[in-house]
C-alpha positions as CSV (number, residue, x, y, z in Angstrom):
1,X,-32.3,201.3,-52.9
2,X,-30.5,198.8,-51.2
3,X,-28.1,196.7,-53.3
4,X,-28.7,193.6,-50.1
5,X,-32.5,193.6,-51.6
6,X,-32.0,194.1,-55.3
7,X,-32.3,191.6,-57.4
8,X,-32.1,192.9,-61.7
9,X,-32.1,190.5,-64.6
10,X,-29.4,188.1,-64.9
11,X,-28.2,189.8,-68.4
12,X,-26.7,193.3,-68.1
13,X,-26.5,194.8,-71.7
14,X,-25.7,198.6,-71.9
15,X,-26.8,200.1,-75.5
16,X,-27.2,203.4,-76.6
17,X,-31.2,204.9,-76.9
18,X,-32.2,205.7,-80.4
19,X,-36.0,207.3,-80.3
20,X,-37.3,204.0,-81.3
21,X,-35.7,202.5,-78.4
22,X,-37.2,204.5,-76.2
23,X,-40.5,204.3,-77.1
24,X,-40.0,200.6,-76.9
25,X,-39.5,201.4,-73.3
26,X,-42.1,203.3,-72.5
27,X,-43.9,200.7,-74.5
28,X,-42.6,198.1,-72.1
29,X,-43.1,200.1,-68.9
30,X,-46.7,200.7,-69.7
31,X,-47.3,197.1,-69.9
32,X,-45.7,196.1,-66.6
33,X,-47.0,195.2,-63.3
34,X,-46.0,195.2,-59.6
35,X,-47.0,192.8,-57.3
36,X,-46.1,193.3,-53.5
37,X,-45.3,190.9,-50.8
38,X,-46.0,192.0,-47.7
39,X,-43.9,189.4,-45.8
40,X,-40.5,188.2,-46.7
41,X,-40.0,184.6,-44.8
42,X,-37.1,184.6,-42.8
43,X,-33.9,184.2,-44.4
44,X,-35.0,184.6,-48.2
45,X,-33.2,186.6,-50.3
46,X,-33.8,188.6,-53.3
47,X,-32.5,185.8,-55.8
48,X,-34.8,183.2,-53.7
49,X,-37.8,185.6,-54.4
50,X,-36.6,185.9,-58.2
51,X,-36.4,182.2,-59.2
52,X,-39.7,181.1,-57.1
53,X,-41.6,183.9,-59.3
54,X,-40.0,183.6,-62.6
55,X,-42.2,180.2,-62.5
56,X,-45.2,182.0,-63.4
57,X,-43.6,184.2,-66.0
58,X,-41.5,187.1,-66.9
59,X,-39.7,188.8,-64.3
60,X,-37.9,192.3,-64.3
61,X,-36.6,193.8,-61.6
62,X,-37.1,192.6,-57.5
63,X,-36.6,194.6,-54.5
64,X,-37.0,193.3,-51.1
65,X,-36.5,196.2,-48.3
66,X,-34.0,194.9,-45.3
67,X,-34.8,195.1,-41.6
68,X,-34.6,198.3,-39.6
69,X,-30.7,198.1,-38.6
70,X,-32.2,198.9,-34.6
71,X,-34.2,195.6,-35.0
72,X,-31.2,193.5,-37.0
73,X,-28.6,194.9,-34.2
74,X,-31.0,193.3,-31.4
75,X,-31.6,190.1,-33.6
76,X,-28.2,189.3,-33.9
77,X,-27.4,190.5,-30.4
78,X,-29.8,187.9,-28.7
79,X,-29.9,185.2,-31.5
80,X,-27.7,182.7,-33.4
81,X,-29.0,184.3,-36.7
82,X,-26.4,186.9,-38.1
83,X,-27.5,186.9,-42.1
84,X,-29.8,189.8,-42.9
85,X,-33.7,189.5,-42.9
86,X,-35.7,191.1,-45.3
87,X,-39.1,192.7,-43.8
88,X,-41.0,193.3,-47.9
89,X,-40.5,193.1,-51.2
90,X,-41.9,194.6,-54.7
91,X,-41.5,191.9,-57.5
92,X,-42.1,193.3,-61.7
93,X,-43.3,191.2,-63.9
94,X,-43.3,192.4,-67.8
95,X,-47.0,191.6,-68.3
96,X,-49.3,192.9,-66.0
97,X,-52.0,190.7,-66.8
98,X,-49.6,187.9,-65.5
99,X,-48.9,189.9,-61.8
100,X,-52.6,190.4,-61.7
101,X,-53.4,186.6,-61.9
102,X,-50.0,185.6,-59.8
103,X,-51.5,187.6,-57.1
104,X,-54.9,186.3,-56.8
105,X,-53.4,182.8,-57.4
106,X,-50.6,183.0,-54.8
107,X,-52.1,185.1,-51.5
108,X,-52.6,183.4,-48.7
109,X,-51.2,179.9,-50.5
110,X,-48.4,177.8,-49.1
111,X,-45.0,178.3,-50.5
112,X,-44.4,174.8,-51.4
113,X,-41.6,173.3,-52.9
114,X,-39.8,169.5,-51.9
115,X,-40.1,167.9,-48.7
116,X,-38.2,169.6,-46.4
117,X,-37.1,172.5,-47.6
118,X,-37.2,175.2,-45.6
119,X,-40.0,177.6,-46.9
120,X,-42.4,174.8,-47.4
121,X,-44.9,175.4,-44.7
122,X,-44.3,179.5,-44.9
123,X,-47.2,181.4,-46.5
124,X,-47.1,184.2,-49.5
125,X,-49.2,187.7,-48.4
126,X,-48.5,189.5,-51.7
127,X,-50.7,191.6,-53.4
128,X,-51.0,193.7,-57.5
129,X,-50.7,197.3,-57.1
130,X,-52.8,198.5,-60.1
131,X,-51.6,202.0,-62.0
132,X,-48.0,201.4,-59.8
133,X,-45.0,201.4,-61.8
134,X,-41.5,200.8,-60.9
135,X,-40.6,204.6,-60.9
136,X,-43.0,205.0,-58.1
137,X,-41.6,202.8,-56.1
138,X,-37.7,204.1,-56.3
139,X,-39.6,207.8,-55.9
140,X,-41.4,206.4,-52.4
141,X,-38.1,205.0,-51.5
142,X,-36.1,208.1,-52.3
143,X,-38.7,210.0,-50.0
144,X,-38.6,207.6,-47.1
145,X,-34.9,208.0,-47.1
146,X,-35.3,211.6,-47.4
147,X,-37.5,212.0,-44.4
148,X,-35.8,209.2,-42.2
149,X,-32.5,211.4,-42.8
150,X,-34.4,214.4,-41.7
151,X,-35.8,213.1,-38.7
152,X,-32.4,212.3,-37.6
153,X,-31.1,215.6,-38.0
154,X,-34.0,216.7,-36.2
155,X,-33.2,213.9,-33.1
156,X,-29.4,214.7,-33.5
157,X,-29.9,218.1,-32.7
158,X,-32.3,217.8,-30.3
159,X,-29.8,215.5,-28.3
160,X,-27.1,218.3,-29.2
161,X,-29.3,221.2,-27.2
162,X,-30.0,218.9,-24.7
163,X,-26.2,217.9,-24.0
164,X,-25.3,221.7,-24.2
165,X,-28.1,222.2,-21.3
166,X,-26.6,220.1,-18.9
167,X,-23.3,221.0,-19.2
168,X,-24.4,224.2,-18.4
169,X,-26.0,223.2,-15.5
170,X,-23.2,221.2,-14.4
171,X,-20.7,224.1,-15.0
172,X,-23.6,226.5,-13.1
173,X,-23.8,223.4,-10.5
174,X,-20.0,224.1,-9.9
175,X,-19.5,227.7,-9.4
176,X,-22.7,227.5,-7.3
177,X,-20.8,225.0,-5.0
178,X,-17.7,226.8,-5.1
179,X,-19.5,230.0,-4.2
180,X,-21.1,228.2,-1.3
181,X,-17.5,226.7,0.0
182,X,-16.2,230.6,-0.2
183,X,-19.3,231.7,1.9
184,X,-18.9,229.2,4.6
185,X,-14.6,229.6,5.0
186,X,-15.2,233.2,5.4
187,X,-17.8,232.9,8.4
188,X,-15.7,230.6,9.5
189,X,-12.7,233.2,9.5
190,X,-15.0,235.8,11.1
191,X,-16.7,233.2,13.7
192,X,-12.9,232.6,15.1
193,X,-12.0,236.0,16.6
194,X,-15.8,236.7,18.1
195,X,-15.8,233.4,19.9
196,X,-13.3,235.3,22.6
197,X,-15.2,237.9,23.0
198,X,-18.2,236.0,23.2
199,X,-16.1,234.0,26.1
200,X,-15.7,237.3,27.8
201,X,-19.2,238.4,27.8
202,X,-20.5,235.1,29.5
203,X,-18.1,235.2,32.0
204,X,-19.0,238.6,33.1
205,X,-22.8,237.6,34.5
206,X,-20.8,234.9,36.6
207,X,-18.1,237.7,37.9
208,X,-20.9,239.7,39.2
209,X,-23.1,236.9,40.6
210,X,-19.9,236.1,42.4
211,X,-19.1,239.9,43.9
212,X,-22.9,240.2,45.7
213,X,-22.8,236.8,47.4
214,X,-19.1,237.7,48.6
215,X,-20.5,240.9,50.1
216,X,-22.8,239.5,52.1
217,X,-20.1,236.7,53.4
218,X,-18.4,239.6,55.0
219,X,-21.4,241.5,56.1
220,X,-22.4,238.3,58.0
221,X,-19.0,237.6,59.7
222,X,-19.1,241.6,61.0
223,X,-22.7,241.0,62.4
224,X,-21.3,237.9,64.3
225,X,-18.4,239.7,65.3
226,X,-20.0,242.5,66.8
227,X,-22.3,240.4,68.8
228,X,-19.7,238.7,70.2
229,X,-18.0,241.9,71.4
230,X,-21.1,242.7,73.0
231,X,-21.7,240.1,74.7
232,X,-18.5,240.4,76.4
233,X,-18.4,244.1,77.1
């Protein structure tokens, strides 16, 4: 538990057990009850709780659970409210008889109190837990603790795999790219020396397109020539 959302008598008196002292307590524990509120008003603390209930009679120990920290981050992110909110709470009174009738007396009843206090208009949603003793509420509390720490193990290594993942990809990513950027320098380095000879080769066809047409320039100037001469001689 908490300590924000406990709330145990006002008189702390530590004594030694003798067997009649304990069975006494067992006594005592048999005869409690539990009632449980199933909304805390906003802003009302454990002691709060503790003085409105002692009204109707004996009360032992209160426990109100505080806000998921996820939600109380957010609220005091976005809000002007920074105290802590308390989401339920589990109040024992010492005669179960007594948290029986508090419960059917109290649900869905106004809070009350003076003109103007804050809590006035706010309702009570509480309800007796019959056969539920304290114990059982610190076990259930122990175990939602115990599973809430083992989910985020679970989550935290979850997020642990998934960060190793893609900083392998990222590192594969790189030697991929670097891989790449060796490929293409070294076509590049063979392209250079072909592009010569490449050069060469496509100014051969033009050479030899040139040579025929120059033949037949000169076989046309002798057929002129020779006509010439005969018409003279």
């Amino acid at each position: 538990m908490l300590a924000e959302g406990f709330a145990g008598p006002s008189t702390k008196v530590v004594k030694p057990l003798t067997a009649e002292d304990l069975a006494k307590f067992k006594a005592a524990q048999e005869k409690t009850g539990v009632v449980y509120i199933s909304r805390i008003p906003p802003g009302m603390r454990p002691t709060k709780v503790r003085h409105l209930m002692s009204a109707y009679g004996d009360i032992g120990r209160v426990y109100l659970q505080p806000e998921d920290a996820t939600r109380a981050y957010l609220r005091r992110k976005y809000t002007s409210t920074k105290k802590i909110h308390f989401t339920e709470g589990w109040v024992e009174f010492k005669d179960k008889k007594i948290a029986r009738s508090v419960a059917e007396m109290l649900n869905a009843q106004p809070i009350g109190g003076k003109k103007g206090t804050r809590w006035r208009d706010d309702v009570w949603t509480m309800k007796y837990l019959p056969k539920f003793k304290w114990s059982m509420l610190t076990e259930q509390i122990a175990h939602e603790a115990a599973v809430h720490s083992a989910q985020l193990r679970v989550e935290l290594s979850q997020s642990r795999r998934e960060q190793q993942e893609y900083l392998k990809n990222v590192e594969l990513a790189r030697v991929l790219d670097k891989r790449a950027e060796r490929k293409r320098k070294a076509g590049e380095d063979v392209a250079a020396p072909l592009e010569p000879v490449k050069k060469q080769k496509a100014e051969l066809p033009e050479k030899q397109a040139q040579r025929p047409r120059k033949q037949k320039e000169t076989s046309g100037e002798n057929k002129q020539l020779s006509s010439v001469l005969g018409s003279i001689f």
